[in-house]
C-alpha positions as CSV (number, residue, x, y, z in Angstrom):
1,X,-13.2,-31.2,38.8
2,X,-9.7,-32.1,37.5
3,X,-11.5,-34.6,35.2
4,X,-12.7,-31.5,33.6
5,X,-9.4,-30.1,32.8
6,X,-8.5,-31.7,29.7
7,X,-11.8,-30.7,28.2
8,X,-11.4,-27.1,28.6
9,X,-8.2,-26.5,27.4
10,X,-9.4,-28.5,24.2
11,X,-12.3,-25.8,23.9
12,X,-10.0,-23.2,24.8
13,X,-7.6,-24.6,21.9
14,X,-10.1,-24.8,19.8
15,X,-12.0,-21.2,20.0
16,X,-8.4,-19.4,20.0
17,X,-7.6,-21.3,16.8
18,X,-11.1,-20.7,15.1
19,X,-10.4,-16.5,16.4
20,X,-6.9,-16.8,14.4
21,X,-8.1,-18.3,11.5
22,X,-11.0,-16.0,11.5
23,X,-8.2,-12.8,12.1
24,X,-6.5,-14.3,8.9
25,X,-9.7,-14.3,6.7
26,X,-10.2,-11.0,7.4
27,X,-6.7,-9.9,7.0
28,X,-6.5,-11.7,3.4
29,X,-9.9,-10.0,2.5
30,X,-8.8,-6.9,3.8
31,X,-5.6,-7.4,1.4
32,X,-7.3,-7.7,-1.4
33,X,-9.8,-5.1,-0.6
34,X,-6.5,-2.4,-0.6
35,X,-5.4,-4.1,-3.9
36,X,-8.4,-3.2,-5.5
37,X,-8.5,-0.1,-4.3
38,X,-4.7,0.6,-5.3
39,X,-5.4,-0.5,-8.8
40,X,-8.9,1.6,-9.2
41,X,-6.6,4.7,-8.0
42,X,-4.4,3.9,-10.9
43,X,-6.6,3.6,-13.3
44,X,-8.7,7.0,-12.1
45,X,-5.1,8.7,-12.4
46,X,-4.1,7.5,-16.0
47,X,-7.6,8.8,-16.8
48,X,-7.4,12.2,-15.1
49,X,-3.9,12.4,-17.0
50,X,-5.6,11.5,-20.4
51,X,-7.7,14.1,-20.0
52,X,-11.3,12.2,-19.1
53,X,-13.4,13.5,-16.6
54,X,-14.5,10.8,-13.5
55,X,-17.2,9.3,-13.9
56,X,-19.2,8.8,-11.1
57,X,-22.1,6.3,-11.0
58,X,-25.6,7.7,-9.9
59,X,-28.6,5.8,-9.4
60,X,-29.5,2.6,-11.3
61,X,-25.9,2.4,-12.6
62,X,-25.0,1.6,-9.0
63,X,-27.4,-1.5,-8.6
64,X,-26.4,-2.7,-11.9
65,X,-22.9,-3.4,-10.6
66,X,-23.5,-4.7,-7.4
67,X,-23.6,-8.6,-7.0
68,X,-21.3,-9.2,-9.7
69,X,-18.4,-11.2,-9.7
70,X,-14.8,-9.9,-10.0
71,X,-12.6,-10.3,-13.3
């Protein structure tokens, strides 16, 4: 049994490491995720104050923008 030992604190290493990196994937994702939502907030708000009416994609218009890359 104590031959074992080494080997399962090296998987025990390794699985807590893969978790945190995993946490910090998320976390950066989830970053940017609020930074694009800050910015589309912005830009509703300078067009409410320019006087536009939202705009609000229905049907189609929705597929059309899904699947497409970021500027």
């Amino acid at each position: 049994m104590p031959d074992n030992v080494g080997f399962l604190f090296a998987a025990f290493t390794v699985i807590w490491l893969l978790v945190f990196g995993y946490m910090a994937f998320l976390g950066n994702r989830i970053s940017t995720l609020r930074q694009d939502l800050y910015e589309l907030d912005d830009e509703l708000d300078t067009r409410l104050q320019d006087g536009e009416q939202p705009r609000v994609a229905l049907g189609e218009e929705q597929g059309d923008r899904v699947g497409t890359p970021r500027e």
